[in-house]
N, C-alpha and C positions, 0 to 999 in steps of 0.2 A: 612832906615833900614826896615822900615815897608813893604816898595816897594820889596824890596831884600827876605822879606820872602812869599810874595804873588809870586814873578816870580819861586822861590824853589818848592814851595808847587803847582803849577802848572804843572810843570816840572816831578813830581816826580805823579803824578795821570794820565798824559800822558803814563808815563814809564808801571804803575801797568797797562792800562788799556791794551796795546797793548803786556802785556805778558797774560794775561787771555786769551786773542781773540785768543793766539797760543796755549797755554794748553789745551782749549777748544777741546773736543771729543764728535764726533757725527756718528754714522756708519749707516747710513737708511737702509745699506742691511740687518741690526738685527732687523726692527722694527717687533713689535709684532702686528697685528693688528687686532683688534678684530669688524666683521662688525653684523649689527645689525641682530637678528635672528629673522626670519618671527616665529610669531605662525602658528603650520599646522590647515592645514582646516577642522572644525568639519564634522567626516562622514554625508551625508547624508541621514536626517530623513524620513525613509518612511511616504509617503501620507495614512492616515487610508483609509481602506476599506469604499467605503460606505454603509450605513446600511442597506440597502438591497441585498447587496453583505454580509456581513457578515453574515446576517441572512441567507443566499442561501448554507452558507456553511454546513449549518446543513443540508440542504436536501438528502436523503436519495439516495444509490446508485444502491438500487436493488428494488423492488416493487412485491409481491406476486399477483395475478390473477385470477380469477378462469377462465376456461374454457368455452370457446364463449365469454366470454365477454372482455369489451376495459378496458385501464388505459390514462390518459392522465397526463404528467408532465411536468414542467417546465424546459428551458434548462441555468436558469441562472449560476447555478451553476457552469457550462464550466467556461462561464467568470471571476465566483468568484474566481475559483482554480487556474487558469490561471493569476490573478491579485495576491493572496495571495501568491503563488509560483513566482513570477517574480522575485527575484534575484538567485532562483534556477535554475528555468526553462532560462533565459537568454533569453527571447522571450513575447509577448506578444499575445493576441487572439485579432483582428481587429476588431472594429466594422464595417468597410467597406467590410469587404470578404462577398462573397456569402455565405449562411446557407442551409445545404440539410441533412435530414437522412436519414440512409439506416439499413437493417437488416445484424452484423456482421455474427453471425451462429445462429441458432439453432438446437437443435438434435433430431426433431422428424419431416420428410417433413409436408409443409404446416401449420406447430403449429401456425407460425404466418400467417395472410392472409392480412393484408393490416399496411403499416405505413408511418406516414403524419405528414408534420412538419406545423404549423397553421403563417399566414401572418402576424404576429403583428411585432413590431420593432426589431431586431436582439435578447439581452438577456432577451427580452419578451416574446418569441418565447415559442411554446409549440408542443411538441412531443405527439401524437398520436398512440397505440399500438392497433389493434384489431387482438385477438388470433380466433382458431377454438378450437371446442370442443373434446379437447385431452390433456394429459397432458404432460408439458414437462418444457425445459431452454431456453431462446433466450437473443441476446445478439441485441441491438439496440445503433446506434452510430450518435451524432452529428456531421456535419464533417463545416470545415470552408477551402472555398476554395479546396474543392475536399478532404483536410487532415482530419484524424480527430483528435477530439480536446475535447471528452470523451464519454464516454459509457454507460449505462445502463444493471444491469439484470434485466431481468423479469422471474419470478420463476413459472408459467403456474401450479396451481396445486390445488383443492377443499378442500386442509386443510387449516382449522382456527383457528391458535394458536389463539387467541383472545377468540372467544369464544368456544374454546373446540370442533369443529364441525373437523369431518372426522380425528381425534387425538385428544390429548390431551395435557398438559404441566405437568411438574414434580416440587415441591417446593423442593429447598434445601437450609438446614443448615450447612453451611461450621465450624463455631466455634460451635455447640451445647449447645447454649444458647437458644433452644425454638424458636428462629424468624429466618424466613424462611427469605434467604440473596440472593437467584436467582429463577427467573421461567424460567426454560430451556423447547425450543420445545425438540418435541419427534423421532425428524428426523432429519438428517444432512442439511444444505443447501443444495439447487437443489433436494434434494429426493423426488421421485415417492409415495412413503411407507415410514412404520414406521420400516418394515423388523420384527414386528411381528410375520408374518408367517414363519419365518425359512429357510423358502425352499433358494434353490440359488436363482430364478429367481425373488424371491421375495427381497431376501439381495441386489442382484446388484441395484434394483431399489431404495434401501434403501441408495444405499452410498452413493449419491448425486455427488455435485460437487469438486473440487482442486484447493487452494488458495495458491500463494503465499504471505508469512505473510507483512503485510500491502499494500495488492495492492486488491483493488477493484474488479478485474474482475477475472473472472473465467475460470479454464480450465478444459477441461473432464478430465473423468477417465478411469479405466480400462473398455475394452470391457467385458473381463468372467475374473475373478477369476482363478489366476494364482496358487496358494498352492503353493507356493515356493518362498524363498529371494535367488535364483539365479541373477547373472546382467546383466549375457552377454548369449543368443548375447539380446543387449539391444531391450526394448519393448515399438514399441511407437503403438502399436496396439488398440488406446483409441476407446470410445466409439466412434460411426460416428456424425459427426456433416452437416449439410448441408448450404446451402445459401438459396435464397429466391426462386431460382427454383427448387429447391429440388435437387442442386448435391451434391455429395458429398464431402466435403471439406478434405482433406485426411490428415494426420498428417506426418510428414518430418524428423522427428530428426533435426539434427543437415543443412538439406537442406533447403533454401527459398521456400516458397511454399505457396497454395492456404489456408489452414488450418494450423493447430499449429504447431509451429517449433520454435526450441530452436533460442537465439540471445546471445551473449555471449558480458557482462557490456565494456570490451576492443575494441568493433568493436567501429567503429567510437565516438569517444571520447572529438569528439568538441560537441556534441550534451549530456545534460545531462540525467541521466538515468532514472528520473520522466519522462521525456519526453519523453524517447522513449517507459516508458509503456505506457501512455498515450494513446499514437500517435496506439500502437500497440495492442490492447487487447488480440490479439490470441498469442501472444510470450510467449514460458518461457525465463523468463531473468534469466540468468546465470550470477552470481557474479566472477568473475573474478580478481586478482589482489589487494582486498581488504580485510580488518581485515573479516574473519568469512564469506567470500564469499558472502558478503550483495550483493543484485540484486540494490540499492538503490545509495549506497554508491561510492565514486569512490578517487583519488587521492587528489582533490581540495572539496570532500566533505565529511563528518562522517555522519556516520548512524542515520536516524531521527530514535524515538523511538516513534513519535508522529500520527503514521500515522493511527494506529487502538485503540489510546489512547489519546487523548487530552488533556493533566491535568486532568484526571480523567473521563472525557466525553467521549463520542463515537464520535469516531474521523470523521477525513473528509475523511478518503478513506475507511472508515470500508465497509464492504460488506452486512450486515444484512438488511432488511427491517425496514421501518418505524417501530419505538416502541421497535425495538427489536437491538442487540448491538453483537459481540465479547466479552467475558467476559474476565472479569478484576480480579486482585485482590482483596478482602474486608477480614476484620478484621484482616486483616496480612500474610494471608494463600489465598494460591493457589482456584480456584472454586469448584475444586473437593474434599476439603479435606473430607474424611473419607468414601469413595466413593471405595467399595472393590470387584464388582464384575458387570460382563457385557456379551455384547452378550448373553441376554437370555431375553425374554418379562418381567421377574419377577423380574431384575435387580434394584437399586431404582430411575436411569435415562435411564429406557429402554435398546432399543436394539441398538448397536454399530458393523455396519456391518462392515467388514475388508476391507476396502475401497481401499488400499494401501498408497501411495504416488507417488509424482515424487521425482527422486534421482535427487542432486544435481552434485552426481559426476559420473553421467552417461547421463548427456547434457539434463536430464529434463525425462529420461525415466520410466516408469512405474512401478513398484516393489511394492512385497507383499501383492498385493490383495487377498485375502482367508487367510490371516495370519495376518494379522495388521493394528488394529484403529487407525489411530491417528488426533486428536483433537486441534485445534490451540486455545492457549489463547492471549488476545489483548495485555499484556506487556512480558518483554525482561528480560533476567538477567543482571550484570552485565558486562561481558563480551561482550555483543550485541547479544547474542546469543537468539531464540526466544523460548519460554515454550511450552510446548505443552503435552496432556496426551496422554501417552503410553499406549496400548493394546494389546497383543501379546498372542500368545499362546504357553507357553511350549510343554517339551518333552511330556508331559502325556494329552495334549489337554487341561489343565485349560490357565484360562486367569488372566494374573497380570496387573491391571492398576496403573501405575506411572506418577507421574510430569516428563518430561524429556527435554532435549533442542537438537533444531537443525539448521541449518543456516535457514537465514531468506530466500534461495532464494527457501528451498525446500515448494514444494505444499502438502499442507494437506487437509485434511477435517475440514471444521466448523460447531458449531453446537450452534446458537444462546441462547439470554438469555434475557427477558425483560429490556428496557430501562428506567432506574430510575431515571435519569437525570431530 
């Protein structure tokens, strides 16, 4: 009997097992399958500067002069901007290329008489300036491999904001709490004069140079004193500037040419647009296709804000001499506040010749000289838009100066302020 129920009970776990094995469902065309997911690869940490590249970027990009005599500077700087900038710029500056300077313009023949770049190791190198006794702007460029790869001004002229000699400086109190918050020169960058004397030939001498905001190098101005905010037919009739043989480098508009001529941010657009200032000192760069027509800015990049402002420092492209800066903001308010009248010697920041500017939307042309100061300050508003004070003269010939904004590609006048940094 026992047998009988061991052969059943066998029989019957056969039977269950080979119905399960048919029941059984498995579809593998539904598997779900989950495969292991790579972590991405932390971006790549930039290499810090080295510390004498860092330190190099402080160096100043324009240098005052007196007349006959040399300056000699350092060209590490190139490298430093050129290293600090390299995810911008998309390029590097070689220590194997050839090193040579040359003089880009200057506006007065023979201002400059000799320039010499000294034999030591590539960003060891040091540039050599010897002016003649005359006063004037030059513009001096490293170049790497025949290109070049940055610039210098040199402001040729026997004032010394420093110590009060051939001018003077002005203290100002922006919030009128009693302490004096700026020492502003008494003359626009590049100016001959103070423009004191009133007369025309003396204001032109007085307007000095035209900056686009945050770019280092400098463009002329108007030749005479137009009286009039007409635009067309546009005027590119700037001051003359020459090369080292004394021709003269002639201005082009919107044509390629020997002297200044507009480049417009869209033209070749594999190349970034720090770099073709760079590359280019005599260009006006025309913003193109970007928020506020930034000359800086482009598609795959936003408008740096840092470029005449470093966290609160004098930035790396500012254009002032050593000591002295692009003024900034302090105690919440604008540089000029309370700042109510100009163009006149008795003024409480001197005299403000009507310089004009370059229009943006007339490819870089010249307007409103004899009608309007205007003044670039080192920060931006909100909108990207650059500050600058307004100068102008009404119907009745008074002058109202205001904070006002305008893109950043248009050229203004600067008019320095002690560096407190």
């Amino acid at each position: 009997m026992k047998r009988l129920f061991l052969i059943v009970s066998l029989i019957l776990s056969t039977v269950c097992m080979t119905l399960f094995t048919y029941c059984s469902y498995s579809n593998d065309d539904e598997q779900v399958l989950h495969p292991e997911i790579e972590e991405p690869e932390p971006d790549p940490v930039p290499e810090p500067l080295p510390a004498e590249y860092y330190a190099a970027l402080s160096n100043p990009n324009a240098f005052i002069v007196k007349p006959g005599e040399s300056v000699t500077f350092p060209v590490m700087k190139a490298f430093a901007v050129w290293k600090q900038y390299e995810e911008v710029i998309k390029s590097e500056l070689s220590r194997e290329a050839t090193l040579q300077v040359t003089l880009v313009w200057q506006d007065q023949p023979a201002l400059v008489s000799e320039v010499n770049l000294s034999k030591k190791a590539k960003e060891y190198s040091e540039i050599t300036v010897k002016t003649a006794r005359k006063k004037g702007n030059a513009v001096v460029a490293l170049k790497s491999d025949d290109k070049i790869c940055w610039s210098w001004h040199l402001w040729v002229t026997d004032y010394d904001p420093e110590n009060q000699i051939n001018g003077r400086t002005y203290q100002w109190d922006n919030n009128e709490d009693g302490i004096s918050d700026y020492v502003w020169m008494d003359r626009n960058l590049g100016a001959e004069t103070n423009g004191n004397k009133l007369t025309k030939e003396d204001s032109l001498a007085a307007s000095g140079l035209l900056y686009q905001w945050g770019r280092k190098d400098p463009l002329p101005g108007d030749r005479t004193f137009r009286y009039t905010t007409e635009n067309y037919p546009p005027n590119f009739d700037s001051h003359p500037i020459y090369n080292m043989m004394g021709k003269i480098l002639r201005e082009t508009g919107s044509e390629t040419g020997e002297g200044v001529y507009t480049l417009k941010t869209n033209e070749d657009r594999g190349t970034a647009n720090l770099l073709k200032s760079i590359m280019n000192p005599m260009i006006y760069l025309k913003g193109i296709d970007v928020p506020y027509d930034d000359w800086f800015a482009s598609e795959l990049l936003d408008p740096d804000d840092t470029l005449w402002d470093w966290n609160g420092k004098k930035g790396i492209f500012d254009p002032c001499p050593d000591g002295w800066r692009v003024p900034a903001y302090k105690n919440g308010s604008q540089p000029w506040q309370g700042f109510d009248e100009a163009n006149s010697p008795y003024s409480q920041l001197g005299v403000f010749p009507c310089a004009g500017f370059r229009y943006l939307y007339n490819n870089g042309a010249l307007k409103n000289s004899g009608f309007q100061s205007c003044i670039y300050c080192a920060v931006v508003n909100k909108k990207a838009n650059a500050r600058y004070l307004n100068i102008h003269k009404d119907y009745l010939g008074a002058t109202k100066p205001k904070i006002d904004v305008t893109s950043r590609s248009t050229a203004m006048s600067v008019r320095c302020v002690r560096n407190n940094d």
